[in-house]
ChimeraX commands (.cxc) that place a marker at each C-alpha (Angstrom):
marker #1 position 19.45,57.16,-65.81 radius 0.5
marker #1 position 16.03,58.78,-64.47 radius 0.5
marker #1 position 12.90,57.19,-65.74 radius 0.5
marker #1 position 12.13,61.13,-67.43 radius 0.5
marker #1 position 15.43,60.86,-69.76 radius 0.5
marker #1 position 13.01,57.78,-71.14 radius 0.5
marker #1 position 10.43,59.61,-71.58 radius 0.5
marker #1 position 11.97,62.58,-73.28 radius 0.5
marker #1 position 13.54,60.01,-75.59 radius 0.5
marker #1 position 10.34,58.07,-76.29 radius 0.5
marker #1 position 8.50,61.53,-77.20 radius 0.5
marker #1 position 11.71,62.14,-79.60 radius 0.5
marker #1 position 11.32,58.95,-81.45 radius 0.5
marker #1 position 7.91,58.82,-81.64 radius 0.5
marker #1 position 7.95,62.68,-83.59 radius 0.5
marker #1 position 10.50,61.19,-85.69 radius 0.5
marker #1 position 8.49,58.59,-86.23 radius 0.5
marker #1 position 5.04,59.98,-87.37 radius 0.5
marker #1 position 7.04,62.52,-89.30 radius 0.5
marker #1 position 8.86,59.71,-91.52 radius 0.5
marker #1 position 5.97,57.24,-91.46 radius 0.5
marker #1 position 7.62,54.52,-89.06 radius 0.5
marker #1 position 5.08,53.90,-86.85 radius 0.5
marker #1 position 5.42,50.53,-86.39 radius 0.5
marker #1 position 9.41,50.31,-86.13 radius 0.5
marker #1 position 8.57,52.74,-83.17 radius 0.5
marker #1 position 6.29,50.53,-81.51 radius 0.5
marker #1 position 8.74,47.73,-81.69 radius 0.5
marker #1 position 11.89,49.42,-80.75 radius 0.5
marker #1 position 9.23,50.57,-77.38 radius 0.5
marker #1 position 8.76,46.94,-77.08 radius 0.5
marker #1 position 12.82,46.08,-77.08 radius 0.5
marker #1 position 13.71,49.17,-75.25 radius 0.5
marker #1 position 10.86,47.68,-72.46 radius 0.5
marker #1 position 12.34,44.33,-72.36 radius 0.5
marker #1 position 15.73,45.50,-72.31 radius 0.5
marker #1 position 15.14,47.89,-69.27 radius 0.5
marker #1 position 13.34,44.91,-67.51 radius 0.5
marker #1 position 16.29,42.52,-68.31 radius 0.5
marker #1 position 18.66,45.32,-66.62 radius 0.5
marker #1 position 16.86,45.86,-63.92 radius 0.5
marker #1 position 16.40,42.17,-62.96 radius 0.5
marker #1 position 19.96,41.88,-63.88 radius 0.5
marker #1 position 20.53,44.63,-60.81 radius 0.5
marker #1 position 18.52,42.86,-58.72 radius 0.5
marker #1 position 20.45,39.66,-58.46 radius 0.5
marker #1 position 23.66,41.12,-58.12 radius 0.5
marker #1 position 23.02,42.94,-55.21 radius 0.5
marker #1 position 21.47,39.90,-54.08 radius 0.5
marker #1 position 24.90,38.35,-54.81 radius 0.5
marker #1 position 27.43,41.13,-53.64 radius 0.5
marker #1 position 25.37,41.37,-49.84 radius 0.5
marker #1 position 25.26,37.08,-49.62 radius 0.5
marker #1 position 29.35,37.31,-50.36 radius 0.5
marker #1 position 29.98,40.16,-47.69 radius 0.5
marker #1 position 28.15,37.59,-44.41 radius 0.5
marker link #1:1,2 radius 0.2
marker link #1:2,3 radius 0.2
marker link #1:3,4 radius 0.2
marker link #1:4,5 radius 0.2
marker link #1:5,6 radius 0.2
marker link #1:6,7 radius 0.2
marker link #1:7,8 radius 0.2
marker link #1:8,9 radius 0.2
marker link #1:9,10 radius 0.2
marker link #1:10,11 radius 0.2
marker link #1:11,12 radius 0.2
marker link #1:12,13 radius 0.2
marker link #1:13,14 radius 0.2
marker link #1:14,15 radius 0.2
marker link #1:15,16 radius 0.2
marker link #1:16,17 radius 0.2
marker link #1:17,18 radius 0.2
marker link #1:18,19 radius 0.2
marker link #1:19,20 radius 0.2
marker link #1:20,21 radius 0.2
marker link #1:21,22 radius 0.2
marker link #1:22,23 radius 0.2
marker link #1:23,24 radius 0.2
marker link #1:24,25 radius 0.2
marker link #1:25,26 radius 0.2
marker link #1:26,27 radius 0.2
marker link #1:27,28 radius 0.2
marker link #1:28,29 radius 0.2
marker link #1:29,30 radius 0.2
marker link #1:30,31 radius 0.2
marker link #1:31,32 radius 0.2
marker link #1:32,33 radius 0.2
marker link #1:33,34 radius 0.2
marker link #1:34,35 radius 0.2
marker link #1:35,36 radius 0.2
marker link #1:36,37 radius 0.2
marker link #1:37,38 radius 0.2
marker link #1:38,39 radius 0.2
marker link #1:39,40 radius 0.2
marker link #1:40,41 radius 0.2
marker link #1:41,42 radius 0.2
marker link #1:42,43 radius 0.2
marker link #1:43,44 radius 0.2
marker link #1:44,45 radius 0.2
marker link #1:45,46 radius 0.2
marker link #1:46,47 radius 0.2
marker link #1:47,48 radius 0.2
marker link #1:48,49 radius 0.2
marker link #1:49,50 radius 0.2
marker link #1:50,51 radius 0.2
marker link #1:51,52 radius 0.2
marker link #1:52,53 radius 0.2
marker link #1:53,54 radius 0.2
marker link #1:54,55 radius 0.2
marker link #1:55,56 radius 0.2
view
């Protein structure tokens, strides 16, 4: 996905967020959402890595 789906979605949440009081689940799910994308990314990373060392 584009990096502006995750920011629409992050403005969503954090709407539904002030509007029910949540703040700080918000800031928390940011935090796992952050890690997460990191993890994935990384995750990417190392099997393209991978996938071009098994093709030579």
């Amino acid at each position: 996905m584009n990096n502006w789906f995750y920011v629409i979605y992050a403005v969503l949440l954090a709407g539904l967020s002030i509007v029910t009081g949540e703040i700080v689940t918000f800031v928390m799910l940011g935090f796992i959402l952050l890690t997460l994308q990191n993890i994935h990314s990384t995750l990417k990373k190392i099997l393209n890595a991978n996938s071009k060392e098994f093709k030579s």
